[in-house]
SERO-4910 file (N, C-alpha, C, O; in steps of 0.05 Angstrom, whole numbers):
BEGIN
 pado doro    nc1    nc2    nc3   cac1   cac2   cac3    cc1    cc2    cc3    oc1    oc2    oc3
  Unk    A    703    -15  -1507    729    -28  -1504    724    -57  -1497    706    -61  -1481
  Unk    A    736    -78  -1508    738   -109  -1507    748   -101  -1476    755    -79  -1467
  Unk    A    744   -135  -1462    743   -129  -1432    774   -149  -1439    791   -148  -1421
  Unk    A    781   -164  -1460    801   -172  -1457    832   -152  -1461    855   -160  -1455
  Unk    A    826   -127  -1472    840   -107  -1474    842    -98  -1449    866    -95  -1445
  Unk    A    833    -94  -1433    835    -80  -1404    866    -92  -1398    885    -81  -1409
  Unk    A    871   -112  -1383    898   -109  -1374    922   -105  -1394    943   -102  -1382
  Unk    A    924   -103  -1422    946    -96  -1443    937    -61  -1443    952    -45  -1455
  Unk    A    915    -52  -1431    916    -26  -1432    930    -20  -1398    949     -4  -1396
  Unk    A    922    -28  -1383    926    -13  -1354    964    -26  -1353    980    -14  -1339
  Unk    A    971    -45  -1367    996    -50  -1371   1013    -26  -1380   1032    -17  -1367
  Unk    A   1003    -17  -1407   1019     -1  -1425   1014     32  -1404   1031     50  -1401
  Unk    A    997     30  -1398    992     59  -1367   1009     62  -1345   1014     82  -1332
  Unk    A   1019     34  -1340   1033     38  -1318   1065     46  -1329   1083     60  -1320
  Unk    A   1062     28  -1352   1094     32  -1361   1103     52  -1376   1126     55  -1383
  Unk    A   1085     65  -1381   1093    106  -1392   1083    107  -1362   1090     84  -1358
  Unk    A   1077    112  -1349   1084    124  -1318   1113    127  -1309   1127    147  -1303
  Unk    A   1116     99  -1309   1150     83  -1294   1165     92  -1315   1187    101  -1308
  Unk    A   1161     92  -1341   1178    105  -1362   1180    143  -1361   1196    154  -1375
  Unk    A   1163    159  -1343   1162    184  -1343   1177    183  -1321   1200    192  -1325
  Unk    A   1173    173  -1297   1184    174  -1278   1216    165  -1280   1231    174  -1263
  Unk    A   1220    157  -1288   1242    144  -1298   1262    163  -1313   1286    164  -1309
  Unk    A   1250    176  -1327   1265    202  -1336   1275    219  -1319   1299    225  -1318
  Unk    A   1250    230  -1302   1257    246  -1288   1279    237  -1254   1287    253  -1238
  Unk    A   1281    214  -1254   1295    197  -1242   1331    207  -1249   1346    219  -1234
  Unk    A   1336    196  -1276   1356    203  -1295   1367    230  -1294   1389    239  -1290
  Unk    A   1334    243  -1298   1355    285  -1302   1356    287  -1271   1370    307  -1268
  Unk    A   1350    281  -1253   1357    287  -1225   1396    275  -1227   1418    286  -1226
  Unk    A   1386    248  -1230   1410    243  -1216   1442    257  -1235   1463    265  -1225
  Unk    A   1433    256  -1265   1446    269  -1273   1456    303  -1272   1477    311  -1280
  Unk    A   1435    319  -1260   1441    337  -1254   1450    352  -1228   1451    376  -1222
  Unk    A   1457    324  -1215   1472    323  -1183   1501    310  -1188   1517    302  -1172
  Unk    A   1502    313  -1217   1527    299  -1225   1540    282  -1196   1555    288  -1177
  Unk    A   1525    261  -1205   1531    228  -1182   1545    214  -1201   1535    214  -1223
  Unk    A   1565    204  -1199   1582    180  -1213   1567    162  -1215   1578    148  -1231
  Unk    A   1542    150  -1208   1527    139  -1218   1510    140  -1236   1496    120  -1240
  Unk    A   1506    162  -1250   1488    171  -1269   1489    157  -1295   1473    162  -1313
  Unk    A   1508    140  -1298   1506    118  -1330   1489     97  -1310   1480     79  -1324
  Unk    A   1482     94  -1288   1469     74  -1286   1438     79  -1286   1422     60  -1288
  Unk    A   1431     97  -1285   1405    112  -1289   1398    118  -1322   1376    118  -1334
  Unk    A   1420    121  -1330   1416    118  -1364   1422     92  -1381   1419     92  -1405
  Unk    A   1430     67  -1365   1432     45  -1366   1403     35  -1370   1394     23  -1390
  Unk    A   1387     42  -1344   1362     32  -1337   1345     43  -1351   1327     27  -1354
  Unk    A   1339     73  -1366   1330     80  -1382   1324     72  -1412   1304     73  -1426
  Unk    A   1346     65  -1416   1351     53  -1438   1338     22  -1440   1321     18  -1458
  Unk    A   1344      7  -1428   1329    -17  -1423   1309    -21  -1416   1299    -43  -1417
  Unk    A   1295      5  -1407   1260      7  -1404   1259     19  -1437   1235     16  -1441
  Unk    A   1267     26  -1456   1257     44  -1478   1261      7  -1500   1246      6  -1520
  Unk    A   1276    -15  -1496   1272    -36  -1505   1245    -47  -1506   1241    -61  -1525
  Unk    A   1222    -44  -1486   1204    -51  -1496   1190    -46  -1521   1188    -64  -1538
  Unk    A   1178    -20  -1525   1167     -9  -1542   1192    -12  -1568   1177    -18  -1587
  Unk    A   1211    -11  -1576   1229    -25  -1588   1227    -57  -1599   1228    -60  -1624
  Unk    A   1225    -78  -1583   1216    -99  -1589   1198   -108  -1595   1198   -131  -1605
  Unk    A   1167    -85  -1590   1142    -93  -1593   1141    -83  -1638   1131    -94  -1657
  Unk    A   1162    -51  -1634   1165    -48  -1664   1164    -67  -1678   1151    -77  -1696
  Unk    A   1190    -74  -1661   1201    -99  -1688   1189   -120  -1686   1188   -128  -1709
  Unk    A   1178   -138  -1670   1158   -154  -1673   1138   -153  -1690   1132   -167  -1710
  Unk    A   1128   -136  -1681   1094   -132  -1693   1084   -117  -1704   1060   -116  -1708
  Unk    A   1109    -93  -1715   1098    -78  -1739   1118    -96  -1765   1106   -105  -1785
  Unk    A   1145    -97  -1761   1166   -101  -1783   1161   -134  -1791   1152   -145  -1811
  Unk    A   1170   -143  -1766   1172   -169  -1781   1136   -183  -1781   1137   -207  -1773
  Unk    A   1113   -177  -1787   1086   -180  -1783   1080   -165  -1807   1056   -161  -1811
  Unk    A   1098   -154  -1826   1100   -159  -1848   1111   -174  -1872   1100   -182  -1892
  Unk    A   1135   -176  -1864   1143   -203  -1874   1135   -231  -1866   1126   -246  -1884
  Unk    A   1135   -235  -1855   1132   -267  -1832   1118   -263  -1811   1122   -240  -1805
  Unk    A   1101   -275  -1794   1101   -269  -1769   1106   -294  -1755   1094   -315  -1758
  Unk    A   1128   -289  -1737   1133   -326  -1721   1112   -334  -1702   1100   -319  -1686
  Unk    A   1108   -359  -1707   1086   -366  -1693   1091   -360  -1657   1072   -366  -1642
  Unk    A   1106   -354  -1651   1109   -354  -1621   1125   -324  -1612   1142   -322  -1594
  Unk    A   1118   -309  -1623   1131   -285  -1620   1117   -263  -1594   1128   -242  -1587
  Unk    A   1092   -273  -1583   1079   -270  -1566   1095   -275  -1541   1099   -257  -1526
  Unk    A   1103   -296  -1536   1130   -300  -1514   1145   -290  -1515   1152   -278  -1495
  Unk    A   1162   -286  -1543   1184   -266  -1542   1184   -252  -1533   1197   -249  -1512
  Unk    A   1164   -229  -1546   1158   -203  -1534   1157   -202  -1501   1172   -187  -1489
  Unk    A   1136   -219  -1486   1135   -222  -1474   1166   -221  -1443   1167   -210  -1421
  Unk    A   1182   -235  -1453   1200   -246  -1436   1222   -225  -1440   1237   -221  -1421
  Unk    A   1226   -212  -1463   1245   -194  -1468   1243   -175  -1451   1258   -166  -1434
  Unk    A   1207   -167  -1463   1205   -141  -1446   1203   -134  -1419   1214   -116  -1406
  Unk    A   1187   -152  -1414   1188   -161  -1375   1218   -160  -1369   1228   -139  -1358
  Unk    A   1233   -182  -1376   1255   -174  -1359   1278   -150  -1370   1301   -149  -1363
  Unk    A   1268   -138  -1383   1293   -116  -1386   1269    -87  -1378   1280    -65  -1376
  Unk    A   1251    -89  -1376   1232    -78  -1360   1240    -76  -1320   1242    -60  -1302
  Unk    A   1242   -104  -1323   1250   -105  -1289   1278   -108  -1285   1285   -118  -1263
  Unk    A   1296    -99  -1302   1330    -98  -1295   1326    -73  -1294   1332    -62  -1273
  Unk    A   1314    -56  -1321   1316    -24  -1326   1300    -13  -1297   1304     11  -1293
  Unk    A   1288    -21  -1284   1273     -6  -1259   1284     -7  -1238   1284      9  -1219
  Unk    A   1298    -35  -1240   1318    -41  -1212   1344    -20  -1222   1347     -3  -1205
  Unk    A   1355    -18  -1235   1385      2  -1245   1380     28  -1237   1398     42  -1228
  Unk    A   1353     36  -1240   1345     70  -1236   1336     69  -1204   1346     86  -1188
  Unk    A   1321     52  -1196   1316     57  -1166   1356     55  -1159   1366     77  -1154
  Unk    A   1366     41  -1160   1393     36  -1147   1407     70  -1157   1412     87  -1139
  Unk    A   1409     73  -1173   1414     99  -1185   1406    123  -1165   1422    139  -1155
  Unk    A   1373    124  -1160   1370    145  -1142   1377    136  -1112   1381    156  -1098
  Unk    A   1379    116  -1100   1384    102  -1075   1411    117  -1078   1414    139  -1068
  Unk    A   1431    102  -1092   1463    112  -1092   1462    149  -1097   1476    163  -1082
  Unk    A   1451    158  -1112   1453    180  -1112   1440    201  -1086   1446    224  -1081
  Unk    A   1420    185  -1071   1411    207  -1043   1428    198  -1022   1433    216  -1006
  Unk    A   1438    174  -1018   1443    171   -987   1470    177   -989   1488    176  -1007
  Unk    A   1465    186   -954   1494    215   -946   1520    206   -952   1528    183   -946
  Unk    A   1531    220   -961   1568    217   -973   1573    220   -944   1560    234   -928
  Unk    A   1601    199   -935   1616    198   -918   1637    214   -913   1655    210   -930
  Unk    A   1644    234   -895   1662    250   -900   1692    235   -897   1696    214   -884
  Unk    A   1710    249   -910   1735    232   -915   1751    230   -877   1759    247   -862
  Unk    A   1749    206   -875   1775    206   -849   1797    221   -851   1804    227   -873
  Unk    A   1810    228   -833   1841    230   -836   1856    215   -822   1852    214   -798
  Unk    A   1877    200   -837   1895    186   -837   1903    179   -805   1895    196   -789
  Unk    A   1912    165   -799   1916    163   -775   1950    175   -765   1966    168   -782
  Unk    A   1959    186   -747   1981    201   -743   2000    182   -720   2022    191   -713
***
């Protein structure tokens, strides 16, 4: 293995980790049916944009054209919808564990 490959590998490791975990993040909260559960599939979804962007970057259009700066693209897209999609799912399971308030009654 090139030693310059090491961190685009231990990268792509961590993020099928956070992307497994992440799932199972989702079928929890969804199967506690929490009113929050589009926000866990919100964040899912916007972690599955990486590998999406990297498609279309650098298989599709790296046949036709390749833009000379598409290396940032990729880059900036995926990072931050990488780090919105992780923040939405932690908030997701946060809102979905901590204790429901039981309802007051009204004052008489």
């Amino acid at each position: 293995m090139e030693d310059f490959r090491i961190p685009y590998d231990v990268r792509d490791a961590l993020l099928c980790l956070t992307f497994l975990a992440a799932m199972g993040v989702t079928v929890f909260v969804a199967m506690s049916r929490h009113k929050m559960a589009w926000l866990a599939v919100a964040g899912l979804a916007l972690m599955a944009v990486d590998p999406l962007i990297e498609l279309i970057l650098f298989r599709v259009l790296s046949a036709v054209t390749m833009p000379v700066d598409s290396n940032w693209i990729y880059s900036c897209v995926s990072s931050l919808a990488s780090v919105i999609g992780i923040a939405l799912i932690v908030a997701a399971l946060f809102l979905a564990t901590r204790p429901q308030s039981a309802p007051t009654a009204p004052p008489m």
